[in-house]
N, C-alpha and C positions, 0 to 999 in steps of 0.2 A: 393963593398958591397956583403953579401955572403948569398946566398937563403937559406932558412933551409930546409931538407928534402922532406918535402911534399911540400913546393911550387915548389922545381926541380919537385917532382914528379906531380904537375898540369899543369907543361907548357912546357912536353914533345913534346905533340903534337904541339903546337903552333910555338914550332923549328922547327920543321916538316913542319911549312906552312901550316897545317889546322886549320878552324876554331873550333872555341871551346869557348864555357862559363867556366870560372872560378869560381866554389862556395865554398868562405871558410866564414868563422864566420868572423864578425868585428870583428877588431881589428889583424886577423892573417897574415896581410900583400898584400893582391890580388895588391896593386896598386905596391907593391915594384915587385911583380911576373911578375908583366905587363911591369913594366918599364926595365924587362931583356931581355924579349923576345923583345922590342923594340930595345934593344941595340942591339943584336945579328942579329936581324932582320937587324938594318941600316951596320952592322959589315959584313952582307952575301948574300944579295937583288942588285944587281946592279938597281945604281939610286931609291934607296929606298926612300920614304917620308911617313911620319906618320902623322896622328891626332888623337889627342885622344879628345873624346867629354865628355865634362860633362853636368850635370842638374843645377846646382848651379854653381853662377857666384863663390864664395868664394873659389869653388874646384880646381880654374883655377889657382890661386897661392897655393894651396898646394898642389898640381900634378906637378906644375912647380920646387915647391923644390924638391920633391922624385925622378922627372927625372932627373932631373939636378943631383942630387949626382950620383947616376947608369951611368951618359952617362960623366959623368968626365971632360966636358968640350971641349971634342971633336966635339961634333957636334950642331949645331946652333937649336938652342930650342925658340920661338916664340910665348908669349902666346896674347890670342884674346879675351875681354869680354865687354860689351855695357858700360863701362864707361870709357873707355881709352880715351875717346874726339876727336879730327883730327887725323887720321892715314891713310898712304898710303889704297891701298887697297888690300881689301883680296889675289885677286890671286897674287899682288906682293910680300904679306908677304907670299904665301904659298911656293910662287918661290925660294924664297931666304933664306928657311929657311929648315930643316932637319925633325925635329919631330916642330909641330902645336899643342897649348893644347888650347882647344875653347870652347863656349857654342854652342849648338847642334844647337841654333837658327841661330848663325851666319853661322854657315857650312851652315841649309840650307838657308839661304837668298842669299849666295854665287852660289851656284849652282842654285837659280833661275834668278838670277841678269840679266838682259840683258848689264850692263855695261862691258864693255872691262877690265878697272881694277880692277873689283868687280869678277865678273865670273869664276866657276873653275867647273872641273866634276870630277865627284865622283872616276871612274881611276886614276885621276892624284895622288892620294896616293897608295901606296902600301899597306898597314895597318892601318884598321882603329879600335881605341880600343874606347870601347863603357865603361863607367863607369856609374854604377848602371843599368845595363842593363834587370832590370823587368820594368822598364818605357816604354820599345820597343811591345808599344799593344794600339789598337784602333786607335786614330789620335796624337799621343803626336808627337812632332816631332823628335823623335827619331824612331819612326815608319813610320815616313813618308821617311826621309833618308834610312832608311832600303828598304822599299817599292820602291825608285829610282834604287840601288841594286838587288833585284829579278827581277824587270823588264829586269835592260843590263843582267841576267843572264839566264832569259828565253829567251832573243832575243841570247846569245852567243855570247853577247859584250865581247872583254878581251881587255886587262886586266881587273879583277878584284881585288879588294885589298882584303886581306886578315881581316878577322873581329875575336877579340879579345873581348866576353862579361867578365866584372864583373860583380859580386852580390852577396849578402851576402843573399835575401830572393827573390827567384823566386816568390812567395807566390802562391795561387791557383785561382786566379782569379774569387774570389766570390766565386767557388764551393763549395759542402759539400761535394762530396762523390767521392772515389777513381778515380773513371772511368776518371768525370768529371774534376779532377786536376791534371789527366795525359794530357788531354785534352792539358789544359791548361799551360802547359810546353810545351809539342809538339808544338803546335805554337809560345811559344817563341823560341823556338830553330828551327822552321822555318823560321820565323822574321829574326832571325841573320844567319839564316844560317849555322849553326853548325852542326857539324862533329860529338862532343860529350861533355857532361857535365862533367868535369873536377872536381873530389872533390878527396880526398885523402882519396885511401882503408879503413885506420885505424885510423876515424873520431875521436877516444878517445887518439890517437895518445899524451903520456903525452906533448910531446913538442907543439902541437898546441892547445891542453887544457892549455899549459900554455899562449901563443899569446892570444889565442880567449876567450878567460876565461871569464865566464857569472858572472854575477851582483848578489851577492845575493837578491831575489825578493819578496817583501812583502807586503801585501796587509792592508792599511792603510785607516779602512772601520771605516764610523762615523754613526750616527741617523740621520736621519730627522731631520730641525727645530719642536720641540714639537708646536709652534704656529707660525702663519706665516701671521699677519694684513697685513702687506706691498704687498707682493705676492698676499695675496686674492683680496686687493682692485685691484690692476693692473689686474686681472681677469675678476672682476667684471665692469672694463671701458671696456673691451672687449667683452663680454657680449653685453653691450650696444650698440657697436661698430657692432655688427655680425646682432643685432636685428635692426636696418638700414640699412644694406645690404640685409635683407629678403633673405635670402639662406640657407636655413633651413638644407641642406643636407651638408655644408660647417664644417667640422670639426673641435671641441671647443678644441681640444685637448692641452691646449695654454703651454708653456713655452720649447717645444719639438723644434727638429731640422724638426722632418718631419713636424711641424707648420707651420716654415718658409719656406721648401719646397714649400707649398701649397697656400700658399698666394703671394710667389715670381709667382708663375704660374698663380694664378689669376689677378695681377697686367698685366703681359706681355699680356694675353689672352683679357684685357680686353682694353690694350692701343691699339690692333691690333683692337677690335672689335670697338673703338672709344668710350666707355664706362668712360668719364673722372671720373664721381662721385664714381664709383664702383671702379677705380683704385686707386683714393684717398685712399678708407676706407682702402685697400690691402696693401696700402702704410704706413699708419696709425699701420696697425695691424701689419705690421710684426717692427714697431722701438716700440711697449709694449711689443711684443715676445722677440726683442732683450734686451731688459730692465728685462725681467723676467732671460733669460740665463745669464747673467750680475749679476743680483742681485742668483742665483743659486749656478755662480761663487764665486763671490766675495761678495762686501756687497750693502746691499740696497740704501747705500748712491752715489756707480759708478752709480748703476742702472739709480738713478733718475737724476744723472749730466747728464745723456745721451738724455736721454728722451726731459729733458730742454732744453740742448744744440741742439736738433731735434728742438724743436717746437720756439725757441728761431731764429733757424736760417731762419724755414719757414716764420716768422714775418718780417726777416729782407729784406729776397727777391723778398718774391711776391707780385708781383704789382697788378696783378689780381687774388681776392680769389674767387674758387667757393663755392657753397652752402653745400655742402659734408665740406669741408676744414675748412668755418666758423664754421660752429657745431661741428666738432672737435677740433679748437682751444678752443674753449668755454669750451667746454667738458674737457680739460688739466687743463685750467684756474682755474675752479670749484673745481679741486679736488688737484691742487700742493700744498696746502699747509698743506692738510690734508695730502699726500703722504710724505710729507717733513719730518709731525710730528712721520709718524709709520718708516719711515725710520734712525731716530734717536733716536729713542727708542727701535726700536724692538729686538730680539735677536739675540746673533751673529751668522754666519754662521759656523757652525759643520765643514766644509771644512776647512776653514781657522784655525781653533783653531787644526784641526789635521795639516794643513802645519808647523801651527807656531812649534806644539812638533818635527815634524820632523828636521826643520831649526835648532832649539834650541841643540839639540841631534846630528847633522853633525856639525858644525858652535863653538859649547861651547865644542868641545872633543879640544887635544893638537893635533898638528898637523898646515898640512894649507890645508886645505878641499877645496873643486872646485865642482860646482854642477850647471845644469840645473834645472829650473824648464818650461815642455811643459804645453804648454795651448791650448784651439782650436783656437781665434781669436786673432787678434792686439789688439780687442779696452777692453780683458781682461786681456793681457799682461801689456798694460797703469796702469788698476785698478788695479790687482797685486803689481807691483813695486810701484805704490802709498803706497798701505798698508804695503808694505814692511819698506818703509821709513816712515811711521808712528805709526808702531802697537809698544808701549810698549815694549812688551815683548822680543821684537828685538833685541832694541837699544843700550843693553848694548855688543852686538855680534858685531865681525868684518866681517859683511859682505857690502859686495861692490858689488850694481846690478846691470844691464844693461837692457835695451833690444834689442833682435837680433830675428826680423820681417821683411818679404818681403818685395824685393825693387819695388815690380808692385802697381801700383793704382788700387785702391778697396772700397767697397760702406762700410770698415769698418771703411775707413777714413784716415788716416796720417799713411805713409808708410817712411821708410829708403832708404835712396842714396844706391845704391852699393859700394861707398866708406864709409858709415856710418857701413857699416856692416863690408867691410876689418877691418876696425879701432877695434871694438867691440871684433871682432873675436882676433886681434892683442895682443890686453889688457888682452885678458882671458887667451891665451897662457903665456903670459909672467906675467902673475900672478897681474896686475893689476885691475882686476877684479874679484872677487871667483866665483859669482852669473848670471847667465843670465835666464832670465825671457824670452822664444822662443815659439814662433809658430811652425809649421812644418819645416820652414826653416831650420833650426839648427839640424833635424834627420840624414839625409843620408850624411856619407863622413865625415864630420868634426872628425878629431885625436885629443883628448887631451889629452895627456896621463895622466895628472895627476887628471880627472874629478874623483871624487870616489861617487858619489851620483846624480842620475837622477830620478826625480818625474815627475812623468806623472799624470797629477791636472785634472780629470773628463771629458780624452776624449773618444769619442766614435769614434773608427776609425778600419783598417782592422786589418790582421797578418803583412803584410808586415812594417806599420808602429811601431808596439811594437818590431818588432824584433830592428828595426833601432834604435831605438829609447834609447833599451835598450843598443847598441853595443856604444852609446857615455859614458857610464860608464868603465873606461880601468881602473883606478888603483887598486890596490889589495884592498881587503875584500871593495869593492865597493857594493851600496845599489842602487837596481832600487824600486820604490815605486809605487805604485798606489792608489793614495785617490781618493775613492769614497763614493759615499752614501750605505748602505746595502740594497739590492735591486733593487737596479736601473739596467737603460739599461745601465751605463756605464760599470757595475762589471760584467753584464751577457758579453758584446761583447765581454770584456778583456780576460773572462774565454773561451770565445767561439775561442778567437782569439789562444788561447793555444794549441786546439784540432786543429785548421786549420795550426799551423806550423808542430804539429806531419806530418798531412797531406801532407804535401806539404817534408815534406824529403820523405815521403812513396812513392809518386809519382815523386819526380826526381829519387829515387831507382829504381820505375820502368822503370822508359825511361831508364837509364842507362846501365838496363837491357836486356833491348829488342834486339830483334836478329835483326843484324845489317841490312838484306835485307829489313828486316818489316818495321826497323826504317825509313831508307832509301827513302819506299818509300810513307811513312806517311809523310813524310818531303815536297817529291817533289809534293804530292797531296793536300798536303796545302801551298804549291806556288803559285803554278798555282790557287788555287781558291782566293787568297790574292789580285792576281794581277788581276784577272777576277773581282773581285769583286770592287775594290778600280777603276776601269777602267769605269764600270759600274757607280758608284757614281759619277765622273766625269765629265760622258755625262748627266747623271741626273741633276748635278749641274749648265752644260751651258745649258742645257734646259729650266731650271726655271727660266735665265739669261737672254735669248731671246727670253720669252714671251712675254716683254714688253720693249720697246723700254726707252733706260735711261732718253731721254728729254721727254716722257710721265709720266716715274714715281717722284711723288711729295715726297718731306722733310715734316714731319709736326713736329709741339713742341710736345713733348707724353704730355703736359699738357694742353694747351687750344690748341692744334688741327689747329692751324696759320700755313698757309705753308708758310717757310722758303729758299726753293730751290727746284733744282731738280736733277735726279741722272746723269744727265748730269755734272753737276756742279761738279760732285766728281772727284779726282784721286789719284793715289795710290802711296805713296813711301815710297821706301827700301821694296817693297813686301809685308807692313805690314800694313801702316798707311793711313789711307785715310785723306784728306784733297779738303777742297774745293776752289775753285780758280775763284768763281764770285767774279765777284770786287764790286758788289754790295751787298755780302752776307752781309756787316758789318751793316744795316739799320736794320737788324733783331735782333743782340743781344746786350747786353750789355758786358764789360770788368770789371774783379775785379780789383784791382790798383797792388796789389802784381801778381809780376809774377812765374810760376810754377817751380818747381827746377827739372830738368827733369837727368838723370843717361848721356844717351845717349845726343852728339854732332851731329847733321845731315849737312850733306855737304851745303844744300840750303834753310836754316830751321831754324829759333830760335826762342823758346818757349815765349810765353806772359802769359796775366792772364787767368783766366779758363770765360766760357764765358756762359750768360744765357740768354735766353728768352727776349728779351725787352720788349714782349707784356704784359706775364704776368709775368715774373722773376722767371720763372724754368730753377736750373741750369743744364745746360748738359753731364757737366765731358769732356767736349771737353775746346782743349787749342786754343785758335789764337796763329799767332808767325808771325813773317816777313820772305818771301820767296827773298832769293838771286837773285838779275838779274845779 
């Protein structure tokens, strides 16, 4: 396979042995760039070993093909992702293997493993390439691996392995202003370690203008609903809902994200303070918030299946209702079926009737058209594809949906296996799918080449995610879209999010620039305070740890406040999961009959029903399962 120009010219250095970030556009190739300096790398390293990390489980089979072609089948390629079921373990597959392609979770669970065939440290590879590596900030753990790294580097541990970032959008890390989103690169490229940010002299370069080729981008702006009964009434139960809570200073601002923000924190603040009733209302208000972004999204009729399908399932569980809980069932009661009526009648959503011309307009040209549609949640992605297979004006189109949403458990509800998504992803490639209806998931990494239309449907999100977002449109005269309302906060972030990519090239030019001693030694000064700091957190962390003793401190339901255990009773496995192992824990909840369809196989471990409250039947998102003797 043969580098074009400017990727020879990004991964000089990396033959070289220094580290370096790679940033070119999606679509112009960084993993093919990656996967030569790997090869060259195992072709020139005595006792060379590679891993390359990704964020998404899906990336792990399409990294695995791109390496695999570059390394020709010479040397042993091993990929690693939480749905493979029973497999040896980590450090025997690292052992026995050439180049490693894994999700970042499992590297670090490896390196923290106390078990003998789990366990590996961070030298044992030679190179390690980081894919999508503006994730490498705060606590992702891609930054936490990084942070294992500077440590053996301040202490002048060696080996070291050599680090390889991609990216296509460093972004600026919330900044607005120059200084600030120099800032902000600087420490990723302290993060990783780097030498120097890699992009190619002559960005307008026709041949990577041809690779990296931008979407044509249009901005696909509707009105307001001219009247809006359904929306108002669900206002006005909140209203009601606020005026029981007595907290006058508590903002009405309802059908907003910072809504739910705010109510999600009153809910937590108010289970810690013991506050059941108040938790309730918080609880209450933020699934009509969710029902107002829903009906925002889509139409008032998801909205209200939501709503119902809430208050329908609190009916079904709780065994003990308190006084807050009862007045708000009542409160649903009274008004579902007046909600039923304006949601059947009311007007359609201005969103929807702009997606459908778009669909109509990609979908009715000759050809065979491939398109995303993102959304913010799962539980819009559902409503979506519903209307999709029902709206009229569709039906006469050959389009074929799906949806491709997270495989983690979420309070949005019903999530995808990580083999549900392999599959999803499989069918879009090979054309048995045109349409997918995504979350975030589906932005970063995924190659289709023949996607020519990507709608972005009313999010409100950074620069990094519009650039990704728009980089899944590759085939020619390709359409990135954005529907929103005129005026909203979604058209302003969008617009806002335009001037922060300017940004963010203006500031990797400047670091790029920088006089290499200055760089240098802004690099090693934000090391050492990475690793003073993150050290610091730490002791903080077993401080607050050993204030109280684990068989002092009590389990309670967050709903009637029953203690259920104590923190003696817990322990932790794979590093990640806690589980409890009083044999008399089972007298406290009940089991649902269906048992949970979980991605991951555990060595001592298998998944049951989800389990709640006996006392008063609040469920807790925790599974039982049977532990292996």
């Amino acid at each position: 396979m043969e580098l074009r120009p400017y990727q020879w010219e990004v991964i000089m250095p990396a033959l070289e042995g220094k580290n370096i970030i790679i940033w070119l556009p999606t679509g112009a190739g960084k993993t093919r760039a990656a996967a030569y300096v790997a090869k060259r790398h195992l072709e020139t390293v005595d006792k060379a070993k590679v891993v390359v990390l990704v964020n998404r489980v899906h990336l792990v089979t399409q990294h695995c093909e791109e390496f695999s072609l570059m390394l020709g089948g010479r040397w042993a390629i091993t990929t690693l992702s939480g749905d493979m079921g029973p497999r040896p373990g980590f450090r025997h597959l690292a052992q026995r293997s050439d180049l490693l392609i894994c999700t970042a979770e499992l590297l670090q669970m490896a390196l923290t493993s106390p078990e003998e065939e789990e366990h590996v440290e961070l030298n044992e590879f030679s190179l390690l390439v980081v894919d999508e590596c503006h994730h490498t900030r705060k606590d992702t753990v891609y930054n936490i691996i990084l942070s294992r790294y500077l440590e053996h580097k301040l202490q002048r541990t060696r080996p070291l392995p050599q680090v390889l970032g991609l990216t296509a959008s460093p972004g600026t890390g919330g900044a607005t202003t120059l200084d600030k989103a120099i800032d902000h690169v600087l420490q990723l490229c302290a993060s990783l370690d780097t030498w120097h940010i890699m992009s190619p002299q002559d960005y307008h370069h026709p041949q990577l203008q041809k690779r990296g080729r931008q979407p044509c981008k249009q901005y696909d702006l509707c009105h307001r609903r001219s009247q809006d009964p359904f929306g108002d009434m669900l206002k006005k139960l909140m209203d009601q809902v606020h005026d029981h809570l007595e907290m006058p200073d508590l903002s009405r601002d309802f059908g907003t994200q910072m809504y739910e923000q705010q109510v999600v924190e009153l809910s937590q603040a108010a289970a810690e303070a013991g506050l059941q009733q108040r938790r309730v209302y918080a609880l209450h208000l933020r699934r009509y918030n969710d029902a107002l972004l829903i009906h925002d999204t889509v139409r008032a009729v998801d909205a209200l299946a939501a709503l119902q399908d809430f208050y329908d399932r609190e009916r079904a569980t709780k065994t003990q209702v308190l006084r807050a809980e009862r007045w708000l069932l009542a409160l649903f009661d009274d008004h579902k079926n007046e909600l039923a009526l304006l949601a059947t009648r009311g007007p359609e959503n201005p969103k929807l009737e702009m997606l459908e011309q778009i669909l109509q307009k990609q979908f009715g040209s000759p050809g065979s058209p491939r398109g995303i549609v993102f959304t913010r949640t799962r539980q819009s992605t559902h409503s979506l594809l519903l209307w999709l297979q029902q709206q009229p004006g569709l039906q006469t189109l050959d389009i074929r949906a799906q949806l491709l949403i997270g495989a983690g458990n979420s309070s949005q509800g019903a999530h995808m296996t990580q083999r549900d998504q392999q599959e999803v992803i499989r069918k879009f490639r090979d054309g048995t799918l045109n349409l997918l209806v995504a979350t975030s998931v589906a932005e970063e990494g995924m190659d289709i080449p023949q996607c020519n239309v990507v709608v972005r449907y009313g999010l409100l999100t950074n620069e990094i995610s519009m650039v990704q977002a728009r980089g899944r449109a590759r085939a020619d005269q390709s359409v990135y879209s954005f529907v929103a309302t005129q005026g909203s906060r979604e058209l302003r972030r969008e617009q806002t999010n335009e001037a922060l990519e300017a940004l963010m090239e203006r500031a990797v030019a400047a670091v790029q620039e920088m006089d290499k001693a200055e760089y240098q030694a802004k690099i090693r000064d934000l090391q050492q305070e990475a690793v003073v700091r993150r050290a610091a957190q730490a002791a903080q962390k077993e401080s607050r740890r050993q204030q109280f003793l684990a068989e002092h401190v009590q389990l309670l339901c967050i709903n009637c406040m029953v203690a259920v255990g104590h923190g003696s009773d817990l322990r932790k496995v794979e590093g990640t999961h806690h589980i409890n192992v009083n044999p008399n824990f089972w007298i406290y909840y009940s089991v649902s009959q269906n048992p949970v369809v979980m991605d991951r196989v555990f060595k001592d471990w298998s998944p049951g029903g989800v389990i709640s409250c006996k006392n008063c039947g609040e469920a807790t998102h925790s599974v039982v399962g049977k532990i292996a003797v």
